[in-house]
C-alpha positions in Angstrom: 142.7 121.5 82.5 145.4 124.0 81.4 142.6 127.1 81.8 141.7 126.3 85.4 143.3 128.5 88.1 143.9 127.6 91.3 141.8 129.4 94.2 145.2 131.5 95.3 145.8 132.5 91.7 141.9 133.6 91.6 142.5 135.2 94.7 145.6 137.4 93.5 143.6 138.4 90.7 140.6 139.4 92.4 142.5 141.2 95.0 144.1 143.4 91.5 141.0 144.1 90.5 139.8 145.0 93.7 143.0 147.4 94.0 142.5 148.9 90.8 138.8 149.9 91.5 139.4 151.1 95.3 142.1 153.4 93.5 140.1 154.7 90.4 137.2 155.6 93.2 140.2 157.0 95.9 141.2 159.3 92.6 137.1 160.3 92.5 136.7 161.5 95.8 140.4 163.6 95.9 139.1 167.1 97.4 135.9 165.3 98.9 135.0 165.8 102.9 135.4 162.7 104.8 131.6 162.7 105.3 130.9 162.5 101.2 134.1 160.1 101.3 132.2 157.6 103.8 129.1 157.9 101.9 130.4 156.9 98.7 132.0 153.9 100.1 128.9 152.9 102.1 126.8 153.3 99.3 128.9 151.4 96.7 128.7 148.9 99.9 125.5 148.9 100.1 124.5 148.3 96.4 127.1 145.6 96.1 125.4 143.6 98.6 122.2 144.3 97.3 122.9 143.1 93.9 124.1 139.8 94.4 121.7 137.4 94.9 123.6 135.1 97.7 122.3 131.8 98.2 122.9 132.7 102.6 122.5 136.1 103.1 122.7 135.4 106.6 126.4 134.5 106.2 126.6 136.8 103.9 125.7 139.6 106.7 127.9 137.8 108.7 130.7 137.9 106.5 130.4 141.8 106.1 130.8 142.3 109.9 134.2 140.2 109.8 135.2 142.8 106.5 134.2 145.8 108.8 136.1 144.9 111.6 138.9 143.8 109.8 139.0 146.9 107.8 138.9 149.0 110.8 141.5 147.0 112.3 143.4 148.2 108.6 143.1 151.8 109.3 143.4 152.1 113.0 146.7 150.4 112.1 147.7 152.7 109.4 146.8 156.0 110.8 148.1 155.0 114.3 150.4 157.6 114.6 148.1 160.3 113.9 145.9 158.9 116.8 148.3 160.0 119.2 
């Protein structure tokens, strides 16, 4: 069918919408300590995961460790020169 996407034009979509969203809540927390920053971000984390009812929360757990390693891997690497 005509209306179906593909899986990598699904993808680029969510990841927009994922951009948009993680830049309207980066314009929110302008002026906020890093602490109130964290928090924020762990509990929209948190609720996120809460609220959708996975058919494997097992993998779903798993999953999340992968996303925080990967996205620690993301800032080490973008705030690398400030680590010096």
């Amino acid at each position: 069918m005509a209306d179906e996407m593909t899986a990598e034009e699904r993808e680029a979509i969510d990841a927009e919408i994922a951009r948009g969203a993680a830049n309207a809540i980066l314009g929110m927390m302008q002026g906020a300590t890093v602490s109130v920053a964290y928090n924020i971000i762990g509990n929209l984390t948190v609720s996120i995961f809460t609220a959708v009812p996975f058919i494997e929360p097992g993998a779903a757990l798993t999953e999340f460790d992968s996303w925080a390693e990967y996205t620690r891997s993301m800032i080490a690497d973008q705030i690398k020169d400030r680590l010096q």
